[in-house]
N, CA and C of each residue as an Amber inpcrd file, in Angstrom:
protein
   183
 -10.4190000  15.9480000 -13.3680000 -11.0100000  14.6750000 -13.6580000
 -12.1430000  14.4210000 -12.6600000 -13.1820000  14.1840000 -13.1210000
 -14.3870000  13.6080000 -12.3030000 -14.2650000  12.0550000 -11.6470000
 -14.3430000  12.1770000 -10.3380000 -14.8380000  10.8720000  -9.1000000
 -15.4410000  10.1040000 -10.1060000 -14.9580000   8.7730000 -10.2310000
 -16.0430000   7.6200000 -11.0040000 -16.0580000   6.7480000 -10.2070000
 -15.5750000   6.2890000  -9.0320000 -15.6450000   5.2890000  -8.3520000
 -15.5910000   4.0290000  -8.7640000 -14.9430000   3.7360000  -9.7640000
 -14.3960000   2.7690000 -10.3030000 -13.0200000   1.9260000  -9.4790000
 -13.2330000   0.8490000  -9.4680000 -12.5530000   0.0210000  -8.6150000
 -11.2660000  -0.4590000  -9.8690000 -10.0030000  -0.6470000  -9.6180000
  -8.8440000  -0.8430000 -10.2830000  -9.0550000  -2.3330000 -10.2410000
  -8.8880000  -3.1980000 -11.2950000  -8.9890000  -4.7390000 -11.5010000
  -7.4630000  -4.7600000 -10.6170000  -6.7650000  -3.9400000 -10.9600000
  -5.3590000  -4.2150000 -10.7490000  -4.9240000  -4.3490000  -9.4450000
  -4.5320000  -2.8650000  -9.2360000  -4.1120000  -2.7730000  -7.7740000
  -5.2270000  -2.2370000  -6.8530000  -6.7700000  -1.9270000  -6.9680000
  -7.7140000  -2.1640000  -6.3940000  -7.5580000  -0.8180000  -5.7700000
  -7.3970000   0.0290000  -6.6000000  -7.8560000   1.5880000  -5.9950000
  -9.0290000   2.0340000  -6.2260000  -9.4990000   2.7410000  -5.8000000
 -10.6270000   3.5780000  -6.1220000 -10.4140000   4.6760000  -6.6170000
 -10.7870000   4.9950000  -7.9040000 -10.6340000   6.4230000  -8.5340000
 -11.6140000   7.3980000  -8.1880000 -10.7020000   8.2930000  -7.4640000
 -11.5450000   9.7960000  -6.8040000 -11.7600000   9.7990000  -5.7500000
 -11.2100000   8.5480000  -5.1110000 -10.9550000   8.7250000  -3.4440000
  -9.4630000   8.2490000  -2.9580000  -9.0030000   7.1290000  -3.5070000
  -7.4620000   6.5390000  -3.2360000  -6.6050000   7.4920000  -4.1200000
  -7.0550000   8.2750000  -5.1540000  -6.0070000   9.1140000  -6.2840000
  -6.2070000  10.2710000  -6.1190000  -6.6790000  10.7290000  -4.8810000
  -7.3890000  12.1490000  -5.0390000  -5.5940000  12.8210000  -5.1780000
  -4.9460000  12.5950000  -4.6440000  -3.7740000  14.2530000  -4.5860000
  -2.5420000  12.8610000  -5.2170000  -1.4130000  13.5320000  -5.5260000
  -0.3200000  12.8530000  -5.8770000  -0.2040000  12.0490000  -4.9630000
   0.6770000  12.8760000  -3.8620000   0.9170000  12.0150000  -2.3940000
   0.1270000  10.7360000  -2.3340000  -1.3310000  10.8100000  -2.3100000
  -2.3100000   9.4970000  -2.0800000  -2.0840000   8.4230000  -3.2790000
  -1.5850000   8.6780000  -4.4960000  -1.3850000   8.3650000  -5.7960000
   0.2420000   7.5090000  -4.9960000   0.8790000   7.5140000  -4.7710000
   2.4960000   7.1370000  -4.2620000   2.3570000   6.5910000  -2.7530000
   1.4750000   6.9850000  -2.0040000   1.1040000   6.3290000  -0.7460000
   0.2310000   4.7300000  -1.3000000  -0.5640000   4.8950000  -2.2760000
  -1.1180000   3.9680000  -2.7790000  -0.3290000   3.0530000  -3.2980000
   0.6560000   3.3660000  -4.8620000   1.4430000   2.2150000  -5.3570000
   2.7850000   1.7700000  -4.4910000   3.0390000   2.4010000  -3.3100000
   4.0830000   2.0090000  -2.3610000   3.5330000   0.8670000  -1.7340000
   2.0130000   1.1370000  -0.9610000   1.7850000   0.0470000  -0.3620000
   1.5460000  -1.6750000  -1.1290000   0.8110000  -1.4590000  -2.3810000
   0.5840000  -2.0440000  -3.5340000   2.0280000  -2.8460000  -3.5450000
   2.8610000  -2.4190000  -3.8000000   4.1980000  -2.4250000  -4.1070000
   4.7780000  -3.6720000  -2.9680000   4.3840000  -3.2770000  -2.0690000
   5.2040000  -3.5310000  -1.0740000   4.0520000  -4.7200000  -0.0660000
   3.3160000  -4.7980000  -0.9780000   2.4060000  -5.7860000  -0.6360000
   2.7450000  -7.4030000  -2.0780000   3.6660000  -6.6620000  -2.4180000
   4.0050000  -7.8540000  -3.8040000   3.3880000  -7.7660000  -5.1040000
   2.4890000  -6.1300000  -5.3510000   1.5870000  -6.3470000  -6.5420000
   0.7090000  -7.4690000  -6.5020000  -0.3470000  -7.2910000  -5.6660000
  -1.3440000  -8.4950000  -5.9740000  -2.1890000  -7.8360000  -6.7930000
  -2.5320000  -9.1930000  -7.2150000  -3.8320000  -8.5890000  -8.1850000
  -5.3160000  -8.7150000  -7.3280000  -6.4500000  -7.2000000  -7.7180000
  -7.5410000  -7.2450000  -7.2200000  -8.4090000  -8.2120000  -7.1750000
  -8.8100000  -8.4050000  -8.8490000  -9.1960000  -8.5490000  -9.2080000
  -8.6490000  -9.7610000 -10.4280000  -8.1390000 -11.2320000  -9.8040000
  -7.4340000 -12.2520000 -10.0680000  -7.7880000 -12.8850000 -11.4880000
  -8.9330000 -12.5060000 -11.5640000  -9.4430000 -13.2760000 -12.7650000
  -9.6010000 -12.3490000 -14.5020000  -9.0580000 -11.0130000 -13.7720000
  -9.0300000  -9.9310000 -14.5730000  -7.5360000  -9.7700000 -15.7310000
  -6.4850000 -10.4320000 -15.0190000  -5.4910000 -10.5110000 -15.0140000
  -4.7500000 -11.0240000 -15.9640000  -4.4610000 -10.0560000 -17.2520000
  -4.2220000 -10.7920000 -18.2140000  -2.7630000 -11.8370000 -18.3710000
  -2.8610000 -12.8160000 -19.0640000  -1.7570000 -13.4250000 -19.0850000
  -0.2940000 -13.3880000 -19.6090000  -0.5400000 -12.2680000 -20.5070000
   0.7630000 -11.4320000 -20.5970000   1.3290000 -10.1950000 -19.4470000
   0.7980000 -10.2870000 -18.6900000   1.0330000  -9.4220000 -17.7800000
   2.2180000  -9.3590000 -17.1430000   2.8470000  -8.0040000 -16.9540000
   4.6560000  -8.0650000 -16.6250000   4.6430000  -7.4180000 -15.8140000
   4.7240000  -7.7600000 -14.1160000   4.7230000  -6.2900000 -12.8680000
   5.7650000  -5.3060000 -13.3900000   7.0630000  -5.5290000 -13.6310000
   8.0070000  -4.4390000 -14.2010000   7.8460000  -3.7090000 -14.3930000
   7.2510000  -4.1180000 -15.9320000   6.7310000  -3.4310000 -17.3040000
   5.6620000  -2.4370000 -17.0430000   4.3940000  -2.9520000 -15.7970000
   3.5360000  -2.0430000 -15.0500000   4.3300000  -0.9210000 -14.4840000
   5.3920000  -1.0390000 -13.3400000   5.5030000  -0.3780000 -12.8120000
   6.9030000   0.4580000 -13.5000000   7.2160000   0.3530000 -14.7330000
   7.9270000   1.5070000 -15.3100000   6.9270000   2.4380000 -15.7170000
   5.6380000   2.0270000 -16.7800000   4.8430000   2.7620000 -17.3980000
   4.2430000   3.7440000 -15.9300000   4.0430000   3.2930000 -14.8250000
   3.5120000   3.5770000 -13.5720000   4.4830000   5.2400000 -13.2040000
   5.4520000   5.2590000 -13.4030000   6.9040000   5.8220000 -12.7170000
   6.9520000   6.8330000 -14.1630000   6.7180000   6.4470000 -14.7760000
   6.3600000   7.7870000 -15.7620000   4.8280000   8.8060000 -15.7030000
   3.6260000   8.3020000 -15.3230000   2.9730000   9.4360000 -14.7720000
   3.0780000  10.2680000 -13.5920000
């Protein structure tokens, strides 16, 4: 996958520098995690939105 440097509305990673290896991928949603799931990008945030429901679909890639 090609670096896009795209910023996550969500949990505010950067794709192709915060996801580069697995490890950084699980070092990332731990801290995320453990920061309460905030959102980045607050206004992005849809209103059906379910942290759970995120972080099952999350735990399957």
């Amino acid at each position: 996958m090609t670096p896009n440097r795209a910023i996550c509305a969500c949990c505010g990673t950067e794709f192709g520098y915060e996801d580069s290896s697995p490890d950084s991928v699980r070092r990332a949603r731990e801290e995320w995690i453990a920061n309460g799931c905030p959102w980045f990008r607050k206004s992005k945030r849809p209103p059906d939105w379910n942290m759970e429901e995120q972080l099952r679909h999350a735990q399957r890639l």
